[in-house]
C-alpha positions as CSV (number, residue, x, y, z in Angstrom):
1,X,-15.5,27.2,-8.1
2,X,-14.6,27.0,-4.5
3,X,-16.4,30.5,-4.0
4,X,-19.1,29.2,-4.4
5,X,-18.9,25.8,-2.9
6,X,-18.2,27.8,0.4
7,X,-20.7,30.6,-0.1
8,X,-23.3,27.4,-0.7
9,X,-22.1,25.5,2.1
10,X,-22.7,28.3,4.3
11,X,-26.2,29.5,3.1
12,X,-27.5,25.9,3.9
13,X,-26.0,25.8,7.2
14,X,-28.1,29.2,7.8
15,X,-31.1,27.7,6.4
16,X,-30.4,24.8,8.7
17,X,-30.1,26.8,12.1
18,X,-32.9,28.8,11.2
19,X,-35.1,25.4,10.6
20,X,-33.5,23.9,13.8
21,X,-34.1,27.3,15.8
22,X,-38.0,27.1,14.7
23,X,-38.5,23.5,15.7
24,X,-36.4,24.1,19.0
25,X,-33.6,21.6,17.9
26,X,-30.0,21.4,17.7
27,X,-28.1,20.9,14.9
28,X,-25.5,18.2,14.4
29,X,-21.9,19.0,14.4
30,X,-21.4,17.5,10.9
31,X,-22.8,20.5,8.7
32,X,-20.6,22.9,10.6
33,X,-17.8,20.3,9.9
34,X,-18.4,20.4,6.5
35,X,-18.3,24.2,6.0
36,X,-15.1,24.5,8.2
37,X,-13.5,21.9,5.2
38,X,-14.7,23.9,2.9
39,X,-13.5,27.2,4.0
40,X,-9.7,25.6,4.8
41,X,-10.0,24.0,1.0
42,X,-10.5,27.6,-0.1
43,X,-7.6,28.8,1.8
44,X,-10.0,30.7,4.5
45,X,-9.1,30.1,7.8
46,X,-10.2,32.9,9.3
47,X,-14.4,32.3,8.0
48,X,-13.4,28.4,9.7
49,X,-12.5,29.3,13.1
50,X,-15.8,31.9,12.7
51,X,-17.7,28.8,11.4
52,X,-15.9,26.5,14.6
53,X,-16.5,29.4,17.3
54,X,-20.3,29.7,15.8
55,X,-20.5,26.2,16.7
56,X,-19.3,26.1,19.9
57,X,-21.9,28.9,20.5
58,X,-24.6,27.2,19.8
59,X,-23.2,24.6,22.3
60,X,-22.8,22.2,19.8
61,X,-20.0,19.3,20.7
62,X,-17.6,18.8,17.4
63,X,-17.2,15.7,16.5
64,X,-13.7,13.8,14.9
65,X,-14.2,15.5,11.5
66,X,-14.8,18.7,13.3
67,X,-12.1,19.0,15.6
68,X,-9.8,17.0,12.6
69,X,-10.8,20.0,10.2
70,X,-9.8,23.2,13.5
71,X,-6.4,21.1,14.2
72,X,-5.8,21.1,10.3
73,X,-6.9,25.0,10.2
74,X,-4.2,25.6,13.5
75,X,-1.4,24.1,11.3
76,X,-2.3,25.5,8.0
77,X,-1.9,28.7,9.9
78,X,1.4,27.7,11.5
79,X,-0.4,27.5,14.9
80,X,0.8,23.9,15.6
81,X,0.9,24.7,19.6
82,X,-2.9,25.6,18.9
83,X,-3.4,22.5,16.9
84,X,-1.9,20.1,19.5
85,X,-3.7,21.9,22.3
86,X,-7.1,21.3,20.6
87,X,-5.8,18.1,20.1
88,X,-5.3,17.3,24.0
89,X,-9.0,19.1,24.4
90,X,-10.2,16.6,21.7
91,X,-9.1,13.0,23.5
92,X,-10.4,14.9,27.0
93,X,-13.4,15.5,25.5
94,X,-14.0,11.9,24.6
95,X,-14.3,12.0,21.1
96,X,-12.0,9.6,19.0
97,X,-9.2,11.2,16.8
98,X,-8.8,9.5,13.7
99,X,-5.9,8.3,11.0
100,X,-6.6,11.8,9.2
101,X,-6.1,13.6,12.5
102,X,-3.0,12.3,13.2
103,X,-1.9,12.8,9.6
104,X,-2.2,16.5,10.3
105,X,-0.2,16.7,13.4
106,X,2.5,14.6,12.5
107,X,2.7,16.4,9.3
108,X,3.0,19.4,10.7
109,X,5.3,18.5,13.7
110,X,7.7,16.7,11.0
111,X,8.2,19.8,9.3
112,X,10.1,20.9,12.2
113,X,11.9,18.0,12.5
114,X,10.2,17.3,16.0
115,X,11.2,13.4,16.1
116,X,9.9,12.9,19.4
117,X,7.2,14.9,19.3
118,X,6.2,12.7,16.1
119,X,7.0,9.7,17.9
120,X,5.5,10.4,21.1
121,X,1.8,11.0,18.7
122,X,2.6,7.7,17.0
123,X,2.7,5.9,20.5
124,X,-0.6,7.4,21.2
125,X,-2.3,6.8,17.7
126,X,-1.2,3.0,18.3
127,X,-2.7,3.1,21.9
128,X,-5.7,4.4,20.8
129,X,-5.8,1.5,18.3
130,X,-6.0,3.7,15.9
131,X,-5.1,2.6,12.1
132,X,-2.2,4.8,10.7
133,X,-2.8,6.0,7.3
134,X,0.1,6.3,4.5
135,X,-0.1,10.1,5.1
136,X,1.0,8.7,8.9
137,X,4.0,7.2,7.7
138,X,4.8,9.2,5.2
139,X,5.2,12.3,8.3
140,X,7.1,9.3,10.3
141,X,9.5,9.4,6.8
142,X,9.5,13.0,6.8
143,X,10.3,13.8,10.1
144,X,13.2,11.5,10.0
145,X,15.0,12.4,7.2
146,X,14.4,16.4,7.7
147,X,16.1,15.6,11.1
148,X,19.2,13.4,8.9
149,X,17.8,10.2,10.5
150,X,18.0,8.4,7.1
151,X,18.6,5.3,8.4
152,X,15.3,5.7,10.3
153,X,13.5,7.1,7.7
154,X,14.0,4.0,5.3
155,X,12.6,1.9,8.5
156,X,9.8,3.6,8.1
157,X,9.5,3.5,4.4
158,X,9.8,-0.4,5.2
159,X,6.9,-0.2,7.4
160,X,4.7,1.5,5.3
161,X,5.8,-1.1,1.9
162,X,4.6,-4.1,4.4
163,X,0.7,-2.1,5.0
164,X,0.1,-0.2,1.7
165,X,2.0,1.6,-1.3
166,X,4.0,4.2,-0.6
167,X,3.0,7.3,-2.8
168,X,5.1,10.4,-3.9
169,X,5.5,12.1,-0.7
170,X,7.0,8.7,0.6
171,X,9.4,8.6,-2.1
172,X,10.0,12.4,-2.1
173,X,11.4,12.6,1.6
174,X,13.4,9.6,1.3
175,X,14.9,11.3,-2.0
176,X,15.2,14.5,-0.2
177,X,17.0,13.0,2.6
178,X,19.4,10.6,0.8
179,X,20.3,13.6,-1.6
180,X,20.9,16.0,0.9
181,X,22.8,13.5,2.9
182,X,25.3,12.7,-0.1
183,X,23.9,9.2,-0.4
184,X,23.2,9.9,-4.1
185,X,23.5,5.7,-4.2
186,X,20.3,5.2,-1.9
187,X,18.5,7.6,-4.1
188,X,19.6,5.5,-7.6
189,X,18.5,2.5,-5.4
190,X,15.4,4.1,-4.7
191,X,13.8,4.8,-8.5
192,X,14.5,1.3,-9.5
């Protein structure tokens, strides 16, 4: 199971130091990376930020899937002021967020209904060139229609249908919103 995943994970990443430490290396950021996921998928976020301040002890630099995997750990905790802070840290640090990354944030902020906040990271995601996920758009959908911008919302939807398939969560918040809207129409229009 997942127990053991983690407690795996994290025996080889001792083994690993300990190798590194007798050849007078440094590790990479990716095996650290790895745990962190692991301990998040396991719903431990406390052995994460141990794993990400063990890390940053050893004075290793995170890399995108590292700093990706604290921000997710900050929101998962409800820590989204954390998350966006170690986002800022992340672009000044010169390493390149990701689709994934802003997935997170967005997701996170939308549940809140913080439309500009959502849009103000989407401006950035497109100046940093980079590519938005569905998960992107499907925050973009959420944040709108939690905030009773349907209209907006179904712009997005109408975005996302001319890059890729929208999945459940796409349809979901649109359904949500119409419903709780009263536009019980848009949501028959919807499943057809």
């Amino acid at each position: 199971g997942k127990k053991d995943d983690v407690a795996r994970a994290e025996a080889l990443l001792t083994e690993l130091e300990a190798f590194a430490d007798l050849e007078g290396a440094q590790p990479l950021a990716s095996p650290y990376s790895c745990v962190m996921h692991a301990h998040v998928r396991a719903g431990n976020t406390q052995a994460s930020e141990k794993t990400w301040n063990r890390m940053l002890q050893r004075g290793i630099k995170p890399d995108t899937v590292g700093y990706t995997t604290f921000i997710q750990l900050c929101t998962s905790s409800g820590d989204v002021d954390r998350a966006l802070k170690s986002f800022e840290e992340m672009v000044s640090a010169g390493v390149r967020p990701n689709g994934t990354t802003f997935a997170v944030l967005i997701s996170a902020l939308a549940k809140d209904a913080k439309v500009l906040e959502c849009q103000d990271l989407w401006t950035r995601m497109e100046a940093l060139q980079v590519k938005p996920s569905v998960p992107c758009y499907n925050g973009m959908i959420q944040v709108h229609a939690k905030a009773g911008l349907t209209d907006l919302a179904e712009n997005w939807m109408a975005k996302l249908n001319t890059i890729g398939r929208p999945n459940a969560h796409s349809f979901g918040a649109l359904m949500d919103a119409f419903a709780k809207h009263g536009q019980h129409t848009k949501c028959s229009e919807l499943m057809q």
